[in-house]
C-alpha positions in Angstrom: 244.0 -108.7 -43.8 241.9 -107.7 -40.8 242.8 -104.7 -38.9 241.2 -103.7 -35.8 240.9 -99.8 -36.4 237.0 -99.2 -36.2 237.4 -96.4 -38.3 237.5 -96.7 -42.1 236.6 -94.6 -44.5 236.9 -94.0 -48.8 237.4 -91.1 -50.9 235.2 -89.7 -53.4 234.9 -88.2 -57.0 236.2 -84.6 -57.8 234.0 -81.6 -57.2 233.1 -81.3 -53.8 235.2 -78.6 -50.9 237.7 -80.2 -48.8 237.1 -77.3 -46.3 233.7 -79.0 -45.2 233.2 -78.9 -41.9 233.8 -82.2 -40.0 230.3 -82.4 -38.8 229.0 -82.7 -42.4 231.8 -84.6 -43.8 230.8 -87.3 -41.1 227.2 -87.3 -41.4 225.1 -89.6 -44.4 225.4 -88.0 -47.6 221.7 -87.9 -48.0 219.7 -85.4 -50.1 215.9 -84.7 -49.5 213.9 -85.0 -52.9 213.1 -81.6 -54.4 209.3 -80.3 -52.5 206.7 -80.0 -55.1 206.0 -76.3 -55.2 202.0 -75.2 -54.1 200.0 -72.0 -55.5 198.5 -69.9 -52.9 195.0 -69.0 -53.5 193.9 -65.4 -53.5 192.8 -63.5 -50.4 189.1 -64.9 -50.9 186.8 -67.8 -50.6 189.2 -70.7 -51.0 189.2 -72.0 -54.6 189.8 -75.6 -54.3 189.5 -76.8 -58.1 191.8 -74.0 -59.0 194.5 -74.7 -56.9 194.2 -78.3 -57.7 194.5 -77.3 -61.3 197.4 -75.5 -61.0 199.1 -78.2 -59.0 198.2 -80.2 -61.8 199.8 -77.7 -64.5 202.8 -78.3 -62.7 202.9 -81.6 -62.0 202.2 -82.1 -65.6 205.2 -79.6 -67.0 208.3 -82.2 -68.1 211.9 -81.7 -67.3 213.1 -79.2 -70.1 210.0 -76.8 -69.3 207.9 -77.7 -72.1 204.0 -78.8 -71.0 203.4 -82.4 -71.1 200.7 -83.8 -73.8 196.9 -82.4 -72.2 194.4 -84.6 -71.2 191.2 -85.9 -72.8 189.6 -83.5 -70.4 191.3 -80.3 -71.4 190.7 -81.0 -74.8 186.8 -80.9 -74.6 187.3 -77.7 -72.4 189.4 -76.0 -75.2 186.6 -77.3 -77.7 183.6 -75.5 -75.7 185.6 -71.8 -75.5 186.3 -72.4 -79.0 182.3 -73.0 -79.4 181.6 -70.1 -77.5 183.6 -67.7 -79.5 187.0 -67.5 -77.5 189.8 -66.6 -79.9 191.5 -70.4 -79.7 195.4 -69.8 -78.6 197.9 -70.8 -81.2 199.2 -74.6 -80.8 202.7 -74.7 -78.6 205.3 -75.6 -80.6 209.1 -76.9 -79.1 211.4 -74.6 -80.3 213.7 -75.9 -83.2 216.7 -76.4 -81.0 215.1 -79.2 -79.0 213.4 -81.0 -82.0 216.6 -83.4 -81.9 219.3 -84.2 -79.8 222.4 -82.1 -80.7 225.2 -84.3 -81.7 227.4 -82.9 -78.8 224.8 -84.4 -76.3 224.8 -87.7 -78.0 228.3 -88.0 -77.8 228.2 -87.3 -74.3 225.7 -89.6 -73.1 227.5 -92.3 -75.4 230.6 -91.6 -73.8 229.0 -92.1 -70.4 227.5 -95.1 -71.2 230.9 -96.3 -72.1 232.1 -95.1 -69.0 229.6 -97.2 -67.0 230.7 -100.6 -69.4 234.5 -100.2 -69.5 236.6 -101.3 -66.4 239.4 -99.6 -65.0 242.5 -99.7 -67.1 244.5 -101.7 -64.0 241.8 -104.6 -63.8 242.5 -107.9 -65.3 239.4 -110.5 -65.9 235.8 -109.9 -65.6 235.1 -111.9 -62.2 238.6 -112.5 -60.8 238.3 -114.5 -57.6 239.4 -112.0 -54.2 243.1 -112.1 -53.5 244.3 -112.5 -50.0 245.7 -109.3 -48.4 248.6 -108.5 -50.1 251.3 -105.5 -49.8 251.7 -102.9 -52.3 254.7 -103.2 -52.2 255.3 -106.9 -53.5 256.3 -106.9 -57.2 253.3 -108.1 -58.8 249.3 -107.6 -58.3 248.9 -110.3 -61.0 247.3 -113.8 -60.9 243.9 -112.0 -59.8 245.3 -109.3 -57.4 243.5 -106.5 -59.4 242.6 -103.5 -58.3 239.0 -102.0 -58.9 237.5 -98.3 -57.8 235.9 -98.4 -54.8 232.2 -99.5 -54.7 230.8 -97.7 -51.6 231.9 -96.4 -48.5 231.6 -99.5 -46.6 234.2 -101.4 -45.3 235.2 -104.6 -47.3 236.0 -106.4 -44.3 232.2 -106.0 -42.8 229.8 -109.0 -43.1 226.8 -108.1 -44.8 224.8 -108.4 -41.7 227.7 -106.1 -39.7 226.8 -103.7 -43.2 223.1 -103.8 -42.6 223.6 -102.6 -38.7 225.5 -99.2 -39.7 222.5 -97.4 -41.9 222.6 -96.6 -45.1 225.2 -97.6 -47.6 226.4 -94.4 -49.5 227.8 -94.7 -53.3 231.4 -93.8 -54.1 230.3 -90.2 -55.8 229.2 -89.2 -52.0 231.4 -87.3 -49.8 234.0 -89.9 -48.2 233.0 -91.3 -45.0 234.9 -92.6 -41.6 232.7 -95.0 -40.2 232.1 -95.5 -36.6 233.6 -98.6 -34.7 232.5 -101.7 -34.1 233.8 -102.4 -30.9 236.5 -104.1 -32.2 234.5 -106.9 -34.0 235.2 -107.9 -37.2 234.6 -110.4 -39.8 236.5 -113.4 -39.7 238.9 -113.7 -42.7 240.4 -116.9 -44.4 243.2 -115.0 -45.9 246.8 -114.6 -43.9 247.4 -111.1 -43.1 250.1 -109.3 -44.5 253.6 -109.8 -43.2 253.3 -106.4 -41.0 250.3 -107.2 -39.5 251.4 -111.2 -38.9 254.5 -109.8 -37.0 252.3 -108.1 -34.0 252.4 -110.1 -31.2 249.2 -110.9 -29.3 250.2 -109.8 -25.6 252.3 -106.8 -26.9 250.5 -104.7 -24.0 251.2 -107.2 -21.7 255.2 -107.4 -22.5 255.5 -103.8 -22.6 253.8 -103.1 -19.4 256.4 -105.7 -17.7 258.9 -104.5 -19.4 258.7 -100.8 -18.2 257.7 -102.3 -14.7 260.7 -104.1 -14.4 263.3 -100.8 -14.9 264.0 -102.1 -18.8 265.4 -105.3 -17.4 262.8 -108.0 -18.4 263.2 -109.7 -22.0 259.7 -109.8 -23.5 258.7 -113.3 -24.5 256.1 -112.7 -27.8 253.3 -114.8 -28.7 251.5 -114.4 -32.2 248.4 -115.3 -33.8 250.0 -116.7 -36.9 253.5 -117.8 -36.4 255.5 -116.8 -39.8 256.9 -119.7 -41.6 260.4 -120.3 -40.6 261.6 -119.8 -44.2 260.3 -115.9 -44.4 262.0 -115.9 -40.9 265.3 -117.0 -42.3 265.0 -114.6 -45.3 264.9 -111.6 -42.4 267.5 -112.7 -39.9 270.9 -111.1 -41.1 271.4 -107.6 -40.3 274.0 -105.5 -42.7 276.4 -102.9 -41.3 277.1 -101.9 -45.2 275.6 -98.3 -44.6 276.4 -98.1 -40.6 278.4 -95.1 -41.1 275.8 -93.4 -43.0 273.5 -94.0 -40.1 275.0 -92.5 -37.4 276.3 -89.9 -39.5 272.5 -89.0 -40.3 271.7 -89.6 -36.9 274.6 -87.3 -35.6 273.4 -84.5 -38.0 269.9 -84.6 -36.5 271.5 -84.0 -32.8 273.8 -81.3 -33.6 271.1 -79.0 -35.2 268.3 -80.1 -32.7 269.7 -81.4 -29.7 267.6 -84.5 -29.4 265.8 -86.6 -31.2 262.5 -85.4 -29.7 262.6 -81.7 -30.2 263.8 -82.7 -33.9 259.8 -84.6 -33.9 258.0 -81.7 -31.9 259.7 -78.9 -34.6 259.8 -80.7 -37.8 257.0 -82.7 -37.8 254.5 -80.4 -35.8 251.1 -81.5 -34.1 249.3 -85.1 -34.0 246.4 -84.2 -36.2 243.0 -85.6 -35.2 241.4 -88.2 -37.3 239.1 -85.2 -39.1 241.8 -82.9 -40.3 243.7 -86.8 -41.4 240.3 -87.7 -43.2 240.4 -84.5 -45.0 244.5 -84.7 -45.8 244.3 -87.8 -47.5 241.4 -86.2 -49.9 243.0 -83.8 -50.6 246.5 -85.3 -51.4 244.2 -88.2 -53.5 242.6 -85.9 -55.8 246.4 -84.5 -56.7 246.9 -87.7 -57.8 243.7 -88.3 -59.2 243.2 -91.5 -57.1 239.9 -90.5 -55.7 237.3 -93.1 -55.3 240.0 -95.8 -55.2 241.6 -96.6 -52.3 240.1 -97.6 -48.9 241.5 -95.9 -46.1 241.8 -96.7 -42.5 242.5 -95.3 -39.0 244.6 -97.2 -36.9 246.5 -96.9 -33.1 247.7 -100.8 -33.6 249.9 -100.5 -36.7 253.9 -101.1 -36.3 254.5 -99.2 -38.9 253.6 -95.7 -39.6 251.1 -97.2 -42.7 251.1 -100.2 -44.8 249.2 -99.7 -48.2 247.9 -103.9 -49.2 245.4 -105.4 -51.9 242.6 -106.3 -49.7 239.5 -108.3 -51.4 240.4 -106.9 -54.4 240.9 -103.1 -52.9 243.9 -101.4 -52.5 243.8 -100.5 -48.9 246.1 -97.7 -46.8 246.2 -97.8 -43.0 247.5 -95.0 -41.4 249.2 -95.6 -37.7 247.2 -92.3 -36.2 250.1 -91.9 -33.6 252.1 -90.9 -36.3 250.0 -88.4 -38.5 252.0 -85.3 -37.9 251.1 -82.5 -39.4 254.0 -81.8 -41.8 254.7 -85.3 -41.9 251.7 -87.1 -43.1 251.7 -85.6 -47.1 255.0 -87.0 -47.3 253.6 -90.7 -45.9 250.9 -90.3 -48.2 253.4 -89.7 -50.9 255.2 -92.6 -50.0 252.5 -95.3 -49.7 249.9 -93.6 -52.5 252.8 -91.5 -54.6 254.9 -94.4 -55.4 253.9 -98.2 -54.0 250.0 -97.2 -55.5 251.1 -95.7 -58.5 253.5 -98.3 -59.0 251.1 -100.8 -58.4 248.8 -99.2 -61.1 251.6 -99.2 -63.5 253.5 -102.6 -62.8 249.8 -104.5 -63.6 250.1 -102.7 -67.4 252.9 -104.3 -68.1 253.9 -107.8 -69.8 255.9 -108.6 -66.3 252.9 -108.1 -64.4 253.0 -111.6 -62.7 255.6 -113.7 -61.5 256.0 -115.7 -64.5 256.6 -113.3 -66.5 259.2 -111.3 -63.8 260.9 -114.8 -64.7 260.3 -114.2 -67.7 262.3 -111.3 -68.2 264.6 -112.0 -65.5 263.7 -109.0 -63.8 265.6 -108.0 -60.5 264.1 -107.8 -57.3 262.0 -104.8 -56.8 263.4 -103.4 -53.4 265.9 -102.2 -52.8 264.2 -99.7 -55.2 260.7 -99.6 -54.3 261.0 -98.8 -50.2 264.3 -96.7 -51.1 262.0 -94.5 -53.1 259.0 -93.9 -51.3 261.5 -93.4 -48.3 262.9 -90.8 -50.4 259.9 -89.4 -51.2 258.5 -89.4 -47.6 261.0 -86.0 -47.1 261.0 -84.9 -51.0 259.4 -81.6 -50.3 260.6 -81.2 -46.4 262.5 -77.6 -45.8 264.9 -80.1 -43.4 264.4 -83.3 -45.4 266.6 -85.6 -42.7 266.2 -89.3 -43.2 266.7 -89.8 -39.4 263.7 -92.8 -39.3 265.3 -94.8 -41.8 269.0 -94.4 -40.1 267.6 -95.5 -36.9 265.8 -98.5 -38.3 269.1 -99.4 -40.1 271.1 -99.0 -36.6 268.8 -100.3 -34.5 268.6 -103.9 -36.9 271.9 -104.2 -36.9 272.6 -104.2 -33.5 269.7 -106.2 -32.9 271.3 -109.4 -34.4 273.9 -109.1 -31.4 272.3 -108.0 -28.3 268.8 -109.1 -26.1 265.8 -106.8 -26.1 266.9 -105.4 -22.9 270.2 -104.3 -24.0 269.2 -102.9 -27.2 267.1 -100.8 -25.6 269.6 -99.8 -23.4 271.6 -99.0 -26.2 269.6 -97.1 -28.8 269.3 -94.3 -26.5 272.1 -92.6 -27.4 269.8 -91.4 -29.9 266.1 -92.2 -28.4 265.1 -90.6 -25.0 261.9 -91.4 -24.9 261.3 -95.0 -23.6 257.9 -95.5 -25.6 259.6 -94.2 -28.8 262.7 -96.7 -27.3 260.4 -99.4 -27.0 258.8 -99.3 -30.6 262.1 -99.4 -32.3 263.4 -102.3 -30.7 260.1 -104.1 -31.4 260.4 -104.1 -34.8 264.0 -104.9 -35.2 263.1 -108.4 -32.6 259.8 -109.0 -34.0 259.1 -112.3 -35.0 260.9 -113.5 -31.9 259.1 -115.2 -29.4 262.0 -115.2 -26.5 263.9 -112.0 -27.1 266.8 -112.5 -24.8 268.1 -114.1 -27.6 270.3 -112.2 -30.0 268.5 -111.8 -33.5 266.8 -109.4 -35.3 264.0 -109.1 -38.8 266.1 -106.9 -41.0 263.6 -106.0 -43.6 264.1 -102.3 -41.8 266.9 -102.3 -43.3 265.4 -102.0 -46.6 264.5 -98.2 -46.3 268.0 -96.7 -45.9 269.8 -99.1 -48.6 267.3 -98.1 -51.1 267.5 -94.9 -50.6 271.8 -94.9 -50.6 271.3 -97.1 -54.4 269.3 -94.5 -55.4 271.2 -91.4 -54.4 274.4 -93.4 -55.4 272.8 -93.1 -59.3 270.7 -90.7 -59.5 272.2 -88.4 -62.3 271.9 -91.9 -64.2 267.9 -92.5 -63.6 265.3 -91.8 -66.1 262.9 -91.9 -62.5 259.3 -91.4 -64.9 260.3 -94.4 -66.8 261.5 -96.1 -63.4 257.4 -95.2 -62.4 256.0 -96.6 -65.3 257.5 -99.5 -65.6 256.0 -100.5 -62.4 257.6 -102.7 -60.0 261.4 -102.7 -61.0 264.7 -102.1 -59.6 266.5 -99.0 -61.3 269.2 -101.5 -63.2 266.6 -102.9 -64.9 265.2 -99.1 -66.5 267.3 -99.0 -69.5 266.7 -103.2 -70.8 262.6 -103.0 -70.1 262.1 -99.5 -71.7 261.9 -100.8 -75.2 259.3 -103.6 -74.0 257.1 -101.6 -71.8 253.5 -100.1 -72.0 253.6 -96.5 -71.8 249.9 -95.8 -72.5 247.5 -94.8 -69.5 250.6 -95.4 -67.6 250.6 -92.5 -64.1 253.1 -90.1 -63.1 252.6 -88.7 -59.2 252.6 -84.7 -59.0 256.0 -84.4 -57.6 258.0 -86.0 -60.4 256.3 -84.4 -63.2 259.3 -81.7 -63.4 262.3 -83.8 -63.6 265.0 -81.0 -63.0 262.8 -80.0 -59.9 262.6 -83.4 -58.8 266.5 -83.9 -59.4 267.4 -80.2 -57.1 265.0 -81.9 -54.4 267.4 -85.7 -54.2 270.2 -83.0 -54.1 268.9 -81.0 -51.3 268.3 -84.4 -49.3 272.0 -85.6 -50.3 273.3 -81.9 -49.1 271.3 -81.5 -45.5 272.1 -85.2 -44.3 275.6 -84.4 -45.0 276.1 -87.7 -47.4 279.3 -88.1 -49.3 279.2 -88.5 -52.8 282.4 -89.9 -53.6 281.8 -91.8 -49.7 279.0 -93.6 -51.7 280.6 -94.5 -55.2 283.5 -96.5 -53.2 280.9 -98.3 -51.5 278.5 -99.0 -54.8 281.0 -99.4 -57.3 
């Protein structure tokens, strides 16, 4: 998958301030060698063959201090002053705790060694060929769709000869970088983009430019690079109304306390950060998870979707939509695209249902539901007002997609959407996929977010959610049957599920502030 961000950048190892100043955090991580260290001569005639003597001395003193073995030279110059009469000066001897290696620092540089041998626990093969782009969020990174740490700072999707042009390749121990653009050139790719990316249509700026011109009235007619197989177009093309009720009761909650849905975005979610203070968030929030060093992450102001984490050459790879990296919104996006489809990721390629033989295998349910209902969930976890507004309106506005034009579900939606460019990308991803949108239809995988999330809540008293975690990608009915089966060793757990009863009070809050209805949601999931 190739996406036109021009601004890409990896994380690094641990040690190192995330309060760096964005000056230095964007400039090379380069450090000069050490100066060798001169000896002033006294306030005299200048004493050359001193001074290069004592330059000498010191280029000849080794790394733990200790004088390196003297010269041929030296030796017949102690031989004379012994000749003379000089009292000789006792031989040097290394003190006794340097004669060997302590067993301590053996062990160490045995265990790094095996550090630099062994490959991360989640990579399968030794020379696997590179995946096509992939989504985190698909069930399985099997059948080569490892994941490896991160290399360098460089982009994956840059030619070698685009690598060359950009300076000086830094390692994945330096300071993580965001790269400068290209222009808008990049490498060309075999691979098919991920589904997300697929779905953007080619004259989008086009459309929307006629649209607004012509008073909301036009229907947009959608071209695309790729056109999606009719089949995956089928899959998407029912909306549900199951959870209607919960929508708009979600929606209407938002109103009453806030008045619109705009002054709910401007006090909730605060300011648009700029790409530095986004740079230095996702750092931040990857070293909590201890993820540093392996996942690329980009900058983008073309994504649908607020991010989309995929497998990408190998690399698991986050784009983040910069448009909506609010300030007290964009830990909870990392939560939801590192905290759970990552982690998950990590965990499902553990198991013995890591590919999609063996999810036949075991018969294994589909994954979502649970997997977007989760992360959606965990996108407002630690929220003082944790509404789940976005995935209401994505729910509403799909379903009423499958009845009504562009043009009037445009019209429609604002009853809860004033703002025509907020309007506008709503509707696009409930018709996209369409090439003539005056026709009714809609792609429902939207939909997704706020069913999940309903299941979840539905049974939540009745989930073990760390097992859920490590047993990778799974539905929630499938917990109890797998445990026996699964691998528990080297298996991650993100920060915020670590305390269960604190995680449990935190899916209460969420059920109490969005007004849901317990016994509402038993009726409906039986």
């Amino acid at each position: 998958m190739v996406l036109d961000s021009g601004e890409v950048f990896m994380d690094q190892v641990e040690g190192e301030s995330v309060g760096r100043s964005s000056r230095d955090l964007l400039e090379p991580d380069v450090r000069a060698d050490p100066t060798k260290t001169s000896v002033s001569s006294s306030a005299g005639a200048p004493r050359t063959p001193a001074k290069k003597s004592n330059v000498a001395k010191k280029g000849k003193v080794s790394h733990n201090g200790l004088p390196a073995q003297t010269s041929s030279s030296q030796v017949e110059r102690r031989s004379s002053s012994s000749r003379s009469g000089a009292t000789p000066r006792p031989p040097l001897r290394r003190p006794l705790s340097l004669e060997m290696t302590p067993q301590r620092l053996r062990g160490s540089q045995e265990q790094m060694a095996d550090r630099r041998i062994v490959q991360p626990p989640w990579r399968s093969g030794s020379a696997a060929p590179s995946p096509p782009a992939r989504s985190l969020t698909s069930p399985s990174l099997g059948g080569g769709g490892w994941m490896r740490r991160s290399e360098s700072t460089c982009s994956v999707n840059y030619s070698l000869g685009l690598r060359a042009g950009r300076g000086q390749m830094r390692p994945a121990t330096s300071l993580p970088h965001i790269a400068k653009g290209l222009g808008g050139t990049t490498a060309p790719t075999s691979s098919r983009p991920c589904l997300l990316v697929a779905l953007r249509p080619l004259n989008l700026e086009q459309e929307k430019q006629t649209f607004f011109q012509s008073d909301y009235k036009y229907e947009p007619q959608f071209e695309y690079m790729q056109p999606e197989p009719r089949s995956v177009l089928e899959k998407y093309r029912d909306g549900s109304g199951l959870f209607l009720e919960q929508a708009v009761g979600i929606m209407e909650c938002v109103l009453k306390k806030f008045g619109s849905y705009e002054n709910f975005e401007e006090v909730t979610g605060g300011n648009i950060l700029p790409k530095s203070q986004v740079w230095a968030a996702v750092r931040k929030y990857l070293q909590k998870e201890g993820c540093v060093g392996e996942v690329v992450v980009r900058l983008s102001d073309e994504l649908l979707s607020q991010a989309v984490m995929v497998v990408e050459s190998c690399r698991p790879t986050l784009t983040i939509n910069l448009a909506g990296a609010r300030q007290h919104w964009l830990e909870g996006m990392l939560r939801h695209e590192i905290g759970t489809h990552y982690l998950r990721g990590v965990n499902n390629n553990l198991q013995p249902w890591s590919t999609s033989e063996g999810r036949k295998q075991f018969g294994l349910k589909p994954a979502n539901p649970t997997e977007e209902g989760l992360a959606s969930l965990h996108s407002v976890l630690l929220r003082k007002q944790p509404y789940l507004w976005r995935a209401a309106l994505l729910y509403y506005t799909v379903y009423h997609a499958t009845s009504m034009s562009f043009s009037q579900l445009f019209s429609h939606i604002a009853r809860f959407v004033q703002d025509p460019d907020v309007r506008w990308e709503y509707c696009l991803r409930a018709k996209r996929g369409q090439t003539d949108t005056s026709q009714p239809g809609c792609f429902s995988k939207d939909q997704v977010y706020l069913d999940g999330i309903l299941r979840i809540l539905r049974h939540r008293r009745n989930i073990d959610f760390k097992t859920l975690t490590s047993l990778g990608k799974v539905s929630f009915e499938d917990v109890e049957r797998l445990r026996q089966l699964a691998v528990f060793h080297r298996t991650r757990i993100p920060h915020f599920m670590r305390d269960q009863e604190r995680y449990l009070q935190h899916l209460d809050h969420i059920v109490a502030v969005n007004e849901l209805d317990d016994s509402a949601l038993q009726h409906l999931l039986p």
